[in-house]
C-alpha positions in Angstrom: 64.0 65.4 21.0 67.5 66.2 21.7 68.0 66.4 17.6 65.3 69.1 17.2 66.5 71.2 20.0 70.6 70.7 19.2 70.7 70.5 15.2 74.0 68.9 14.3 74.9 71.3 12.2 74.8 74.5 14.2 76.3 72.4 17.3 79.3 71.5 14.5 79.6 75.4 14.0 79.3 76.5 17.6 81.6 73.7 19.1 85.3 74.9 20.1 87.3 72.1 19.2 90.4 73.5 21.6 88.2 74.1 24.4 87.2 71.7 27.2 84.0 69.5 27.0 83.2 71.5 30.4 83.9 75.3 28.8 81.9 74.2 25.6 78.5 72.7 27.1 78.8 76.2 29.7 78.8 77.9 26.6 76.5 76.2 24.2 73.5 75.4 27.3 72.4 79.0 27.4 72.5 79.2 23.6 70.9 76.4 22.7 68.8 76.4 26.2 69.3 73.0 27.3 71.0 71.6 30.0 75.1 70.9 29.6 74.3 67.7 29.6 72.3 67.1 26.3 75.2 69.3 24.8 77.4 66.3 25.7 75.4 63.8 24.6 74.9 65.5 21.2 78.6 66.6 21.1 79.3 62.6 21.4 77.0 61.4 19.2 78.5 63.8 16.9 82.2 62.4 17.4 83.2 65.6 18.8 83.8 64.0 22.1 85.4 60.7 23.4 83.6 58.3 25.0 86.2 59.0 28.4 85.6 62.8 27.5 81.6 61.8 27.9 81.6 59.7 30.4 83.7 61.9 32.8 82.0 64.8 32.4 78.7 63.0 33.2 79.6 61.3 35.8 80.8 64.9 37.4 77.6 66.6 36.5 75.6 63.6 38.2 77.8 64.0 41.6 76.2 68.0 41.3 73.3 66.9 40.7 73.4 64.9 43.9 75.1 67.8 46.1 72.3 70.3 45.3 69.6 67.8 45.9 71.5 67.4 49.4 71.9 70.9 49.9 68.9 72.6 49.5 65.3 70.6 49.5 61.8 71.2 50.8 61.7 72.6 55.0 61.2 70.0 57.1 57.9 68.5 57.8 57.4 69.7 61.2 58.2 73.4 59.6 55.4 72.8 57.0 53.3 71.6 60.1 53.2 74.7 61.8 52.7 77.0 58.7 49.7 74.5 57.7 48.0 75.2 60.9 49.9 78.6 61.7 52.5 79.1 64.7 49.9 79.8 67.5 47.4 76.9 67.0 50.0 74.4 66.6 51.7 75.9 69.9 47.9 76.0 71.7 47.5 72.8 70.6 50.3 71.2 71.9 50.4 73.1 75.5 46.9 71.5 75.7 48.5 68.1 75.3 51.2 68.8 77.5 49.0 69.8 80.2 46.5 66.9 80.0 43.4 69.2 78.6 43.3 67.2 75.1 44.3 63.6 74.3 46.7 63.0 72.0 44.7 61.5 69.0 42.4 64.4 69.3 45.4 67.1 68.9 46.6 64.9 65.9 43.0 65.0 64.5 43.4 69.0 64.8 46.5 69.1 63.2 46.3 66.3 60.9 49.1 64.6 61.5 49.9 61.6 63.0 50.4 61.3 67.4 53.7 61.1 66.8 54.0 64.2 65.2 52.4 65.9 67.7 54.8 64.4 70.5 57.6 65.9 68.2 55.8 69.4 68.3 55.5 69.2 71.8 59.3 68.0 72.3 60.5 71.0 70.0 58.2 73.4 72.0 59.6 72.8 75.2 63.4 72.6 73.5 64.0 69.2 73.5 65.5 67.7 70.1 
């Protein structure tokens, strides 16, 4: 797949041979529209690269990759909780536990979740974390 969307020969005509593995694959992604990191992989098969060259800038795209998983990602469960049921039942629902008026399988039933989950409702309700 990578062969049809990089051709060899217009990646032999658009690579910068004095420019960095890093400047080149910047450059090339958005005109070829692939990531950097079939740019490298074709630049290597095509001996335009070293194997070092390769490796290293793979290995430092991967350790991105991991950071932005990290650093951004879905909202917690508990968040997704109360926009599933909305703000006010979940809070109802869990005052009503708190106060004895429903057991806690039957508020879990409501919210579908497990008992658990409701005890970490009610916990972040009343401010405890």
């Amino acid at each position: 797949a990578a062969e049809l969307l990089v051709p060899s020969g217009e990646l032999l005509s658009a690579w910068a041979p004095h420019t960095s593995i890093d400047d080149n694959c910047n450059e090339l992604r958005s005109r070829f529209k692939v990531s950097g990191m079939v740019i490298a992989r074709r630049a290597f098969d095509a001996g335009l690269v070293s194997r070092a060259a390769y490796r290293a800038y793979m290995t430092e795209q991967m350790k991105l990759a991991r950071s932005r998983v990290k650093s951004s990602g879905a909202p917690a469960f508990i968040t997704m909780v109360k926009a599933r049921n909305s703000a006010m039942v979940t809070e109802m629902v869990t005052r009503a536990v708190r106060g004895g008026e429903l057991l806690w399988r039957e508020a879990a039933q409501l919210l579908g979740v497990t008992p658990k989950i409701v005890g970490q409702l009610a916990d972040q309700q009343r401010g405890v974390t």
